[in-house]
N, C-alpha and C positions, 0 to 999 in steps of 0.2 A: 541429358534426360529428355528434355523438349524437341531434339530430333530423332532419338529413339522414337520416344512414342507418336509423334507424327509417321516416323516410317514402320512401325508395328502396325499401326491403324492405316495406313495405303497397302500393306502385305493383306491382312487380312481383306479390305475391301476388294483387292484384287484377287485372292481367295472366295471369297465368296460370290462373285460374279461369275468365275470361270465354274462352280459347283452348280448354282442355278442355269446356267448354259447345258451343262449334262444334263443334269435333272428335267429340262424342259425337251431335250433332245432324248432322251431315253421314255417322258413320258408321251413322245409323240411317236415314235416308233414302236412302243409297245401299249396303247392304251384303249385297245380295238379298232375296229372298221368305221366307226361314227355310229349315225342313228339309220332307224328306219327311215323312206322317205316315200315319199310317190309322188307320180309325175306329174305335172302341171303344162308344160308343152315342147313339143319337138317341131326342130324343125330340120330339114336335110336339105345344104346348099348343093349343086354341082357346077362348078368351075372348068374350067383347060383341063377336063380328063380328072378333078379330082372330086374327092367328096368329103365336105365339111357339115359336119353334124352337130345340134348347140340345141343340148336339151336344158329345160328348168325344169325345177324341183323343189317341195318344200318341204322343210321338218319343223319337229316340234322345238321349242325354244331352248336353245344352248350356248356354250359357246363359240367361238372363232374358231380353235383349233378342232374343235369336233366339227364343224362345220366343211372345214378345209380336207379333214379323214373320208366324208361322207361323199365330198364332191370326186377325188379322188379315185373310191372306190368306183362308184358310179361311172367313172369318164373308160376306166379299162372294164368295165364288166359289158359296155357298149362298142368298144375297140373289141374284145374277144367275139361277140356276136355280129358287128356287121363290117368290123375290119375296113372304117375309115380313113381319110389319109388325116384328120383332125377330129378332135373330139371337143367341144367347151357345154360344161358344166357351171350351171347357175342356180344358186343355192337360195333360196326364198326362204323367208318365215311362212308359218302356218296362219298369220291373219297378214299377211303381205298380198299385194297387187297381183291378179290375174291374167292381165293385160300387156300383151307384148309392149304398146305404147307407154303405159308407167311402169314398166319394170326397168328402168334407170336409177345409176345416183345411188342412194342409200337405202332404196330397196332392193340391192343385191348386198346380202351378207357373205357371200362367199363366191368365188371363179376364178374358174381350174380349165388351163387347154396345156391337152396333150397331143403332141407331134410324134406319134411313136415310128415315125423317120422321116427326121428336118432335112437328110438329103435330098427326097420326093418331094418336098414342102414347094409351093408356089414362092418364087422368088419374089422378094420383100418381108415375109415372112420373119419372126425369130425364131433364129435357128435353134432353141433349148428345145429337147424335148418336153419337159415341165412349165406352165408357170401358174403360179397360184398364190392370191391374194385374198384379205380377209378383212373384216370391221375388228375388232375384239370386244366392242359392247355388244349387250343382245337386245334385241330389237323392242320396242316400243308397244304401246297397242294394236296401234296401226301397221303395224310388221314394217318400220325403216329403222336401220341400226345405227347405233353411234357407236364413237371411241374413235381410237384409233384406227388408218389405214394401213396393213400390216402387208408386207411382199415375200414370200418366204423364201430364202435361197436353196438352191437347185441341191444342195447335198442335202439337204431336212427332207423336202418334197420328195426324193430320192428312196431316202431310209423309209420313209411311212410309205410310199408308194411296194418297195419289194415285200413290207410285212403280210399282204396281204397274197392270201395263198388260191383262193376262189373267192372274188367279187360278186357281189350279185348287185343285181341293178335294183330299182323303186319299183314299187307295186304302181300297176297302171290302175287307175280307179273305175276307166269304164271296162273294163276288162271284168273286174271282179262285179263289178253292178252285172252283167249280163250274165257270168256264170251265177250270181245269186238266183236271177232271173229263170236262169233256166234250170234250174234246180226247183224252184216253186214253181215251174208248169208244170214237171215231171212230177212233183207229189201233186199236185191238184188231179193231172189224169189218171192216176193210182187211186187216188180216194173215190172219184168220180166212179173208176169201174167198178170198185171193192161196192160200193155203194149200188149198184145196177142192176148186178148179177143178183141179189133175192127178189127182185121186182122182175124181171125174166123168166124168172120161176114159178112167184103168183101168176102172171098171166098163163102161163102156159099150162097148170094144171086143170081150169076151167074148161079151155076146149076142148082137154082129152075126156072131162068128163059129161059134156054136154054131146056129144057125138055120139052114144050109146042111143039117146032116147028117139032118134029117127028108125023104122022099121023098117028093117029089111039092110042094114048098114054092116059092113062087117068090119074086123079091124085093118084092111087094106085101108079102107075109107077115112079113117079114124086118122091115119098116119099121112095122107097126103090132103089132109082140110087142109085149103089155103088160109092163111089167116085172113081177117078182115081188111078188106083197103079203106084208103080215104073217101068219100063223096067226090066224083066228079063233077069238072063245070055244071051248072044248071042241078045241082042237087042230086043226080044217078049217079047209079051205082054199079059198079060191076060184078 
């Protein structure tokens, strides 16, 4: 009876490990793209004819594995636009380090490099096309994370890598600051004219009708009165 239910209780725990392996494999492959993100800095290396690209990025506070989707996504939607021979993806909290120099250590919650062909790859290199690692705590006040350091192997990264069907990359932020920009000049110069044009028209009615009371004037005269100019140097007038 004492070795049945020892081995009832090792079937089942072995049971329920290989269920939560699916379950964590099916919710990582199907649980969307990540979050939104925007960019915090790029940089583009060039090498013996190659070109490595290692943009950072930060989102709002979550977990590891959405951190890991987010990075992901990011790293091919930069691959489809400038078709690197390297892509790495660093994944920042939103009250996290700005600074190339402290963005070390456990202020990266998430990094993702993709080889989308290790044969091209600079020798020494790993030859995977994927790798991607992750904290699974979420980050702190100060945007550094704890928990564990997590390495995900190459069939998981795989699965959630093909779920995505169009990638899009992070919103640039001075991108949109200057489109906002230029949006509020274009209404200021609208309101500016809309606002003009009846002050164009007050002045204008006065000297059509101030131009009658000169004798001998006809309406040729009337129609080619110069307007009045400024005062030149020394006070005259033209």
């Amino acid at each position: 009876m004492i070795i049945g239910g020892v081995a009832l209780l090792a079937g089942v725990s072995g049971g329920a490990a290989v269920f939560v392996g699916k379950d964590r494999l099916m919710s990582a492959a199907g649980g969307g793209y990540g979050l939104e993100c925007s960019d915090v800095n790029l940089v583009t290396i060039r090498k013996q004819d190659h070109v490595w690209v290692r943009k950072y990025i930060k989102t709002e506070p979550t977990d590891g594995m959405t951190r890991v989707k987010t990075a992901l996504r990011v790293a091919q939607a930069v691959y489809a636009a400038q078709k690197p021979d390297l892509v790495q993806v660093v994944v920042l909290d939103e009250n996290g380090p700005t600074l190339r120099s402290d963005i070390r250590g456990r202020a990266i919650g998430a990094d993702v490099v993709y080889i989308p062909h290790p044969d091209k790859a600079v020798p020494g290199l790993d030859d995977k096309t994927y790798t991607a690692r992750y904290y699974d705590g979420k980050a702190s006040e100060n945007g550094l994370f704890f928990g564990e350091r997590i390495e995900l192997p190459l069939d998981e990264i795989a699965m959630i890598s093909n779920a995505f069907k169009d990638p899009e990359d992070c919103v640039d932020p001075v991108a949109v600051g200057s489109t906002k920009n230029g949006e509020k000049g274009k209404e200021t110069k609208a309101a500016g004219a809309h606002g003009a044009a009846p002050a164009a028209e007050g002045e204008a009615a006065p000297a059509k009708e101030a131009a009658p009371a000169k004798e001998g004037a006809g309406a040729d005269v009337v129609a080619e009165a110069p307007a009045e100019e400024p005062p030149a140097e020394g006070g005259k007038t033209h």
